[in-house]
N, C-alpha and C positions, 0 to 999 in steps of 0.2 A: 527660383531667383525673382520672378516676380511677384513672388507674392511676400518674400522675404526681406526685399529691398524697401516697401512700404511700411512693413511690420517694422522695421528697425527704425528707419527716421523716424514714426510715429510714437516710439517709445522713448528715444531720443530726446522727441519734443516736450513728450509730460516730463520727461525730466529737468529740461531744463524749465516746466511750468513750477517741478517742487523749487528749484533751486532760486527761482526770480521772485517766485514770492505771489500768490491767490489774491490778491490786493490789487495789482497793477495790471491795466489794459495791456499791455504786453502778454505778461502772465496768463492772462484768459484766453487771446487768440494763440499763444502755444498750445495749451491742453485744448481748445476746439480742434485746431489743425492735428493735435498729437491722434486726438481720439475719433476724426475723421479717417486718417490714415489707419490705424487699429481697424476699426471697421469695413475699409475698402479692403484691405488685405482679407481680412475674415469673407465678405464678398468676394474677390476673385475666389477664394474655395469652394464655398458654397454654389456658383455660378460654375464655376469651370473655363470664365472668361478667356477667351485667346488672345493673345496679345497679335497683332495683324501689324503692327511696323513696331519694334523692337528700339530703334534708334530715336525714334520723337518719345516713346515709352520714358525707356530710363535716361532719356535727354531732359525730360521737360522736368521726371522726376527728381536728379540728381539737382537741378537749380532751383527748382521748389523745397529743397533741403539744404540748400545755400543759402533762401530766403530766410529761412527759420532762423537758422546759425544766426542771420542778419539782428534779426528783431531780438535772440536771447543778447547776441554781445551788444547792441544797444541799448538795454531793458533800463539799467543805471543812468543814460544821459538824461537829463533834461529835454522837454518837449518846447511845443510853442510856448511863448509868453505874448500874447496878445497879437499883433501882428507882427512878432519879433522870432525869428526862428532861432530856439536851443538849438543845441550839437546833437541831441537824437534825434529831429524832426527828418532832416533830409536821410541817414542813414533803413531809417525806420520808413519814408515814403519809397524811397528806393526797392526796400525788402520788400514793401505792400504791391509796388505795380510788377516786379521780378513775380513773387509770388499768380498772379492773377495769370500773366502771361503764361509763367511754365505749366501750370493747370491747363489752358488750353492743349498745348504742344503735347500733353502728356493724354488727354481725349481725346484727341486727333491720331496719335499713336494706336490709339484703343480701338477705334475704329475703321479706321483707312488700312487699307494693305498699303506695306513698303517694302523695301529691303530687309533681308537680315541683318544682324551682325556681324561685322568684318575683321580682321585682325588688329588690334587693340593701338594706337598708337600712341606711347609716352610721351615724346617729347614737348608735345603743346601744354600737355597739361601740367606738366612737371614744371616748367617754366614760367607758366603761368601761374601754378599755385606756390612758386619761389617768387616771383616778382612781388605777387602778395606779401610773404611773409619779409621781405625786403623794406616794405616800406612801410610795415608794422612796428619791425623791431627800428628803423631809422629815424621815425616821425617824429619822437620823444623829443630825440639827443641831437639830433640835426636840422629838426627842420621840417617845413613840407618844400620848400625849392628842390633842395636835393635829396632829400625820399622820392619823391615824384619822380624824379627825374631819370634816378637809380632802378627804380619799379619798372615805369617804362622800358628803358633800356635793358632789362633783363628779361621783359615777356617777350621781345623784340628775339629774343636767341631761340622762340619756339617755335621758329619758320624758321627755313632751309633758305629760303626766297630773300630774306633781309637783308638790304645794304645798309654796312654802317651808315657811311656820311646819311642818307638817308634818314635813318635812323636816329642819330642825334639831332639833325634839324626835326624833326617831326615830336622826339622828344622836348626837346625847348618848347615848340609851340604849344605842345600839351601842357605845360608846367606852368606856363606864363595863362594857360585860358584857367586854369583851376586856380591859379593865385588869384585872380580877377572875380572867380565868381565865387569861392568859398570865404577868404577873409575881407571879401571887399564888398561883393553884393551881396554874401549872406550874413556876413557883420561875424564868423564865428572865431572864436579864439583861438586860431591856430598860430601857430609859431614859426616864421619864415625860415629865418638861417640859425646855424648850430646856437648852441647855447655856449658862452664864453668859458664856461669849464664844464666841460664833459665827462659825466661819471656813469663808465660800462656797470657799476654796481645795481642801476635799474634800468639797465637797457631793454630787459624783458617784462619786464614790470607796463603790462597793457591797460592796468584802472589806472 
C-alpha cells in the first residue's frame, strides 16, 4: 500500500499532464511531480523503506494528491495579469503552498516513529468531501453567498460535537469574510446571489 498509493497519484498526474496540454506551466509541474512520484515509489522497492508513522505517511500523501487535483482543475483559468490576480492565480497558490506542506508531513511520516493505523473513520471525510461537492455544483446557479454558506453548513455535520445555532452563526461569518476577500479584494468574477432564471440543465457543467 505504500508503495501503490504513490504509483497511482503519480500516474494519475502524467495523465492529467497528457490531458492539460506540454505547453503550459501547469502541465510541466504535473508530469515533474507525476514522474517524481513514479520514481519514489520504484525507490521504496528498491530501498525496502519502512514506513515508521503510517498516519503523517499517507496523510500528508493523500493532500499532496489534493494539491495536484488542484493545479489540473485549474490548469484552464487564467493567471496573473500584471498586478491583477485571474481566477487561477489564488486556486493554483493555494495547491503550491498545500503541495510544499504535505511533502513535509509525508517525510516526517518517513522518518519519525508514530502510531499505527486505527480504525478508519467516515464520517469527517464523507462530509467534508460533500460539503465540496455542494458548493461546486451550487456556485454556478446560485451564487457564492449561498454555496458558501450551504458547504459550510454541511462539513459542519462531520462532527458529532456541532451545534447548530453555532454553526449557522460561524457560517455567515465565514460567507460574509470570502465575499470581502474574493470579489472585492481580489477583484474576481464571481457571482453573488442566484441567477434570475435558473437552468438545472448545466448545473454540473464545472468549465
Amino acid at each position: 500500500m505504500s508503495v501503490l498509493s504513490p504509483l497511482v497519484i503519480g500516474l494519475l498526474a502524467i495523465v492529467g499532464w497528457y490531458k492539460t496540454g506540454s505547453s503550459s506551466v501547469t502541465g510541466d509541474a504535473l508530469l515533474g511531480c507525476g514522474v517524481l512520484l513514479v520514481a519514489f515509489a520504484v525507490a521504496l522497492v528498491v530501498l525496502r523503506w519502512p514506513i515508521r508513522d503510517p498516519r503523517d505517511y499517507y496523510g500528508g500523501l493523500f493532500l499532496f494528491g489534493v494539491a495536484l487535483f488542484m493545479l489540473w482543475a485549474s490548469s484552464d483559468l487564467p493567471g496573473m495579469r500584471g498586478f491583477a490576480f485571474g481566477p487561477g492565480t489564488g486556486p493554483r497558490m493555494f495547491a503550491s503552498v498545500l503541495a510544499g506542506l504535505s511533502l513535509i508531513v509525508m517525510v516526517i511520516g518517513m522518518l519519525t516513529q508514530g502510531p499505527g493505523l486505527e480504525r478508519y473513520a467516515w464520517r469527517g471525510p464523507f462530509f467534508i468531501t460533500l460539503g465540496t461537492l455542494v458548493f461546486a455544483v451550487m456556485i454556478r446557479q446560485f451564487g457564492l453567498v449561498i454555496a458558501t454558506f450551504m458547504s459550510i453548513v454541511t462539513v459542519s455535520a462531520g462532527s458529532s460535537e456541532s451545534r447548530w445555532i453555532e454553526t449557522l452563526i460561524w457560517a455567515a461569518v465565514l460567507t460574509g469574510f470570502a465575499v470581502l476577500v474574493f470579489p472585492i479584494a481580489l477583484n474576481l468574477p464571481l457571482q453573488l446571489w442566484p441567477q434570475q432564471t435558473l437552468s438545472f440543465s448545466t448545473i454540473l457543467n464545472f468549465r
